[in-house]
C-alpha positions in Angstrom: -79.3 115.6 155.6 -76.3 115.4 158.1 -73.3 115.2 155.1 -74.6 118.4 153.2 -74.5 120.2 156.5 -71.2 118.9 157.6 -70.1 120.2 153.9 -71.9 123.5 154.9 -70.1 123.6 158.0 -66.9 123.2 155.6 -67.9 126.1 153.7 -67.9 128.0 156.5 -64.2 126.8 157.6 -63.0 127.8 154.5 -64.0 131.0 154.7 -62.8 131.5 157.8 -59.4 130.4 156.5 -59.7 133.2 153.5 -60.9 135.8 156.2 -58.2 135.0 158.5 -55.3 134.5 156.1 -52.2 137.5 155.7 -54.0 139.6 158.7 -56.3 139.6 162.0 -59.9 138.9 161.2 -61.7 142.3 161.6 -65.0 142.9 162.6 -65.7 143.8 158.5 -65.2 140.6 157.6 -67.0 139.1 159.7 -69.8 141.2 159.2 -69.2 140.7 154.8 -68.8 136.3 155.7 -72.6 136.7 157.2 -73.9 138.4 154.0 -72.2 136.5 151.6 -73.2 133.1 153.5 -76.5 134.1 154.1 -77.6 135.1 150.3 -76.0 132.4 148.9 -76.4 129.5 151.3 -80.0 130.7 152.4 -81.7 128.2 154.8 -78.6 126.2 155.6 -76.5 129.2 156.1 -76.6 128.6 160.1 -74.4 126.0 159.8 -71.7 127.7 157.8 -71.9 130.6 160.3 -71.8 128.3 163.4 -68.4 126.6 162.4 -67.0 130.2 161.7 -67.9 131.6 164.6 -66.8 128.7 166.9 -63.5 129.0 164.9 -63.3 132.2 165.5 -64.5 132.7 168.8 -63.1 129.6 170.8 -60.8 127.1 168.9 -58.5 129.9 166.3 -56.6 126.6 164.7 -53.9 127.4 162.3 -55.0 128.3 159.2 -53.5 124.8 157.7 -55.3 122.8 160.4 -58.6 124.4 159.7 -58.4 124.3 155.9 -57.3 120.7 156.0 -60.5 119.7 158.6 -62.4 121.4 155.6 -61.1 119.5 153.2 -61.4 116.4 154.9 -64.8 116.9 155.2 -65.2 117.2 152.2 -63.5 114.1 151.4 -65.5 111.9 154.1 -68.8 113.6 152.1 -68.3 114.0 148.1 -71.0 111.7 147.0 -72.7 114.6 148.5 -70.1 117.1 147.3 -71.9 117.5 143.9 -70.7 120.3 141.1 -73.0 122.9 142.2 -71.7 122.1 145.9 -68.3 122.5 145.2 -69.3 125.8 142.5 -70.8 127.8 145.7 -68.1 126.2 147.9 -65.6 128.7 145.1 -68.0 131.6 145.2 -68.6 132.1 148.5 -64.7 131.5 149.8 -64.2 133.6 146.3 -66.4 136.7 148.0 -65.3 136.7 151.4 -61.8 137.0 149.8 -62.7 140.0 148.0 -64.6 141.7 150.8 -61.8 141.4 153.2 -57.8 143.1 152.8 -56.3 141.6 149.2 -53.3 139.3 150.1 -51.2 136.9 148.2 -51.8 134.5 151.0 -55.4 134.8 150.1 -54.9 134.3 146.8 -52.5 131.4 147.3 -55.2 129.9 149.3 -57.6 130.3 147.2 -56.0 129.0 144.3 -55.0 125.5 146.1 -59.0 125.3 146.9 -60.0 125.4 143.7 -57.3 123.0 142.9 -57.9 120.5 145.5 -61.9 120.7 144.8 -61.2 119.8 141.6 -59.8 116.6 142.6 -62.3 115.3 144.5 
C-alpha cells in the first residue's frame, strides 16, 4: 500500500530530524535509528531507512524543512495515519531520541510531534 509506505518513509524523516537535532549525526545513531526501526517497523522498515539515509547522505535539509515534509506527509495520508500509526510514529522518534546525545532541541522537537500528531 503506497500511503502507509510514504507514512513509513515519514517515520523515518522524523527520526532523522530527532537524530540530527542540537548536534552532528554520529555514526551511533545511526547505527541505534536501524535497530530501533527495524524491531519495531519489521518488514516495512526499508522504507523508513531509505528516506533517512537519502536525508542523510545526499539532500541534509534543515531540520524544519525535513520535519515539515514529514508532517505533510502525514497530512496528504491520515485516513491511513491510524492511532497505532501515529503510537509507533511517538515510539520510534521517542527511542532514537533517547539513544542519541540528550538535548533540549530534541525534546522541543519531540514535544511539538506529539502535539501536532495529535491534531491530525
Amino acid at each position: 500500500m503506497f500511503e502507509k509506505r510514504e507514512i513509513y518513509r515519514a517515520i523515518g524523516e522524523l527520526a532523522y530530524v530527532i537524530a540530527k537535532a542540537g548536534d552532528s549525526l554520529r555514526l551511533e545513531e545511526k547505527k541505534a535509528f536501524m535497530a530501533i526501526v527495524e524491531e519495531e517497523l519489521r518488514f516495512d522498515a526499508w522504507a523508513a531507512e531509505s528516506r533517512f539515509e537519502i536525508l542523510d547522505e545526499k539532500v541534509h535539509p534543515s531540520l524544519e524543512h525535513a520535519y515539515n515534509e514529514a508532517l505533510h506527509e502525514f497530512r496528504l495520508h491520515k485516513d491511513q495515519l491510524t492511532p497505532e500509526l501515529k503510537e509507533k510514529t511517538i515510539k520510534v522518534v521517542k527511542k532514537v531520541a533517547e539513544a542519541c546525545k540528550k538535548s533540549e532541541v530534541k525534546d522541543f522537537i519531540f514535544d511539538r510531534l506529539e502535539h501536532d500528531l495529535k491534531a491530525l
